[in-house]
Structures are given as structure tokens and as C-alpha cells.
N, C-alpha and C positions, 0 to 999 in steps of 0.2 A: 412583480419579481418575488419570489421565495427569500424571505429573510435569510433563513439559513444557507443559498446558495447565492444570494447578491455577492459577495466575495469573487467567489468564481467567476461569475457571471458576465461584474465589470474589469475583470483581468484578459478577458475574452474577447475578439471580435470575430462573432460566428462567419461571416459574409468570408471569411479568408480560413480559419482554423476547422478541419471538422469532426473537432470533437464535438461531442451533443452538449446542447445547451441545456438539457435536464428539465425535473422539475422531481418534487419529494415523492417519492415514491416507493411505496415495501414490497417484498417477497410476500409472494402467497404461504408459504411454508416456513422451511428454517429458515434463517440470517446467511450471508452470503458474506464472502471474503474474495478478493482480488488483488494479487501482487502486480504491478508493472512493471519489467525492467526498460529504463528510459534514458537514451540517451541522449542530453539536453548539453547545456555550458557542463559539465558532469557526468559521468555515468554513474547513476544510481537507482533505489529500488525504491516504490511505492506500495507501501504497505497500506490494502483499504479493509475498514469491517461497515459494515452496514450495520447503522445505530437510529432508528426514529427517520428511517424513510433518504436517509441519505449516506452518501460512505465517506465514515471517517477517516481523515488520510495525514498517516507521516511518511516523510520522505528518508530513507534510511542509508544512507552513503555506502556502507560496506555491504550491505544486503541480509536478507535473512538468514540465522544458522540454526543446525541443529544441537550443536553444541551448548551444554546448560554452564558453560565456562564462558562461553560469548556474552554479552552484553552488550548489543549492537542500539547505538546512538541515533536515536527516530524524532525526527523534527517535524511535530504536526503541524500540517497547514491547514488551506481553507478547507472546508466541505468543498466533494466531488458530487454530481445525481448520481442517482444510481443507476444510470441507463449508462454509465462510464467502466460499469462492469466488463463489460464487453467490447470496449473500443482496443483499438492498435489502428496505428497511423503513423502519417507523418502530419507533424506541427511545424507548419511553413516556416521559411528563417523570417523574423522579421514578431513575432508571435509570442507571448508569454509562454514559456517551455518549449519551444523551439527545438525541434530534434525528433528521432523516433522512438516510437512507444512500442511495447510489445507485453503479452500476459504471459507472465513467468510463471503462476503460479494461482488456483481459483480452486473453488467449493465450498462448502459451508461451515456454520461454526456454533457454538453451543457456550454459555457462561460453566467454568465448571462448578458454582454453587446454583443449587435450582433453590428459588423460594415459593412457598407455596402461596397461591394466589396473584404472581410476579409473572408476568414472561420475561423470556429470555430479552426479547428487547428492552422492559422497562428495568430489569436486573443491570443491563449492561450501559443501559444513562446512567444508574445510579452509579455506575462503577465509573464512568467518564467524568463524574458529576466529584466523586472522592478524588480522582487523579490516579485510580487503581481500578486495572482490567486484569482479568484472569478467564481461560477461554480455553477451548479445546477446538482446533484445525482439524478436518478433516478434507484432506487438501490433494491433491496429485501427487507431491515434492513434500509439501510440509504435514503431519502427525502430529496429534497430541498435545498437551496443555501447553499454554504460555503466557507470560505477562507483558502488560506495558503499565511500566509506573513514572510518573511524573517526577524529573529529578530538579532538585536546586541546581541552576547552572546560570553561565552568561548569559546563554540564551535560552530565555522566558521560554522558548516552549518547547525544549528539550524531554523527551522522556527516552527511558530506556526497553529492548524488546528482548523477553531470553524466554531461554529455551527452556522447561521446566525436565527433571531427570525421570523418565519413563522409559515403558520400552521403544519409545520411536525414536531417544537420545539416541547420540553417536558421541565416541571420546578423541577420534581424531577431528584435524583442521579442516572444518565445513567451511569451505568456498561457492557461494552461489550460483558465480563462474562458473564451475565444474558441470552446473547441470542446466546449462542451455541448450538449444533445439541446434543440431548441424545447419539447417537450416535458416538460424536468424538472420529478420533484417536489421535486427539492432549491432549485431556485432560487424555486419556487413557494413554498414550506415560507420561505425566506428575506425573500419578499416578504412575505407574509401577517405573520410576527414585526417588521418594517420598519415595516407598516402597525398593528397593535398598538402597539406603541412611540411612535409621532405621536399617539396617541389618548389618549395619558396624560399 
């Protein structure tokens, strides 16, 4: 078992769940980013970067904004593989995150300080390693720079996600919400439990 994904790993019982059970693996090229929207006990948003072969992931309650006035509250969990870039499903009731998943948001991403002799992967340990990431999205939804910095809080592994002021800001009220697929089966998944729920 991968150290760094045993976490995951034993939260997991593949034989029912199918999500991939992973293993450390990197991008040939740039670094790769993956948002989930998932609706679990919660609907919220799964912010992942791939960092040393696996995606780094906080869970983020309100979702990502573009607004450099947001300061959306990201609670990072275990390591995901990176073969979890690509999943959408459903996680059977009964299953750690239980609900459906869906990718709200992908592409790749870059540190915005480059060091010479550094890649961008080992720039961006060191920067997970301080409790300060700073990065540029280039993203379907999401643009341009932004930070995750680890804040003092209740809860130990709190940090904060904003939106840095470029031209890909916006000054009005960025709702996540507002930019999902007609399509979803997350919001579907949301309504059908809505409608369960009034029947009881």
C-alpha cells in the first residue's frame, strides 16, 4: 500500500465503491487540477492539485469563487490517486462519501513563482511543506492566480482558497451553483433526496 494513499485507501472498500483505488502517479507534462462537485451527508466542492504523484484535496463547503473578496474555507483531507482525476459516480449509500460525484471543474496549473533548477512540482511541496500555495488555474470555469494558506482555526486543518485580483477576477457575488451543467446528475441526485425527504 502507498503511504501516502493508505489513508484513502483504508476509508475505502473497493469490492462495493468504484472509485479507483489508485496508486502515486504523475502527469507526463504539467500538473493537473480537479474540482468535484459532490453530493455526499453535504453538498460541497472538492478542490484537488496534484503534488508528488498524487492529488492534494480540500473539501470546500461553499465552492470555488472568483471573487478576490471570497475567502472560501478548505478543509484538507486525505490524499486522493491521481487516477481520481477522472472519476464521476455514484458512491453506494452505505460507503465513506456516499453520494454522487461529478467534475465541475479540470486543467492544469503552474506555481506562480518559477525557481530556477525547481520544477513546478518540487516548488509546490515546498509550498505545501510552508502551509502557503500560490498557483495559476488554467481551468474551463476557473483562471488565474490563487492561494491556499493554512489558517489558525478549531479545526487543525483548515486553510483558506482566494481568488487573487487579475483580469480573470469578477466583483460581483460568485456562486458555483450558477455554473453547473443542465445536465447534472448531481443536482438531480439532490433533487430526487429533496423529494424523498417531503414524502416522509
Amino acid at each position: 500500500m502507498n503511504q501516502s494513499l493508505e489513508n484513502y485507501q483504508q476509508k475505502r472498500n473497493f469490492k462495493q465503491t468504484p472509485e479507483p483505488k489508485g496508486r502515486i502517479k504523475k502527469s507526463e507534462n504539467k500538473l493537473r487540477f480537479v474540482i468535484h462537485r459532490h453530493a455526499a451527508t453535504r453538498l460541497h466542492y472538492d478542490f484537488r492539485l496534484e503534488i508528488k504523484g498524487v492529488l492534494k484535496s480540500w473539501a470546500v463547503p461553499k465552492g470555488p469563487s472568483l471573487n478576490p473578496l471570497d475567502k472560501r474555507l478548505s478543509i484538507m483531507v486525505e490524499d486522493h490517486p491521481f487516477s481520481y482525476r477522472s472519476f464521476e459516480g455514484t458512491i453506494p449509500k452505505g460507503n465513506y462519501g456516499a453520494g454522487e460525484v461529478e467534475i465541475w471543474d479540470e486543467g492544469y496549473y503552474e506555481p506562480v513563482e518559477k525557481q530556477r533548477g525547481k520544477t513546478d512540482d518540487a516548488i509546490m511541496q515546498h509550498g505545501l511543506n510552508e502551509e502557503s500555495l500560490r498557483f495559476i488555474l488554467y481551468g474551463e470555469k476557473l483562471q488565474g492566480e490563487f492561494s491556499l494558506i493554512k489558517v489558525d482555526s478549531i479545526e487543525p486543518n483548515a486553510w483558506l482558497l482566494h481568488k487573487h485580483n487579475d483580469q480573470y477576477a469578477v466583483t460581483w457575488d460568485y456562486n458555483a451553483e450558477d455554473f453547473t451543467s443542465e445536465d447534472s446528475k448531481v443536482t438531480a441526485h439532490l433533487k430526487d433526496k429533496a423529494s424523498k425527504k417531503k414524502l416522509k
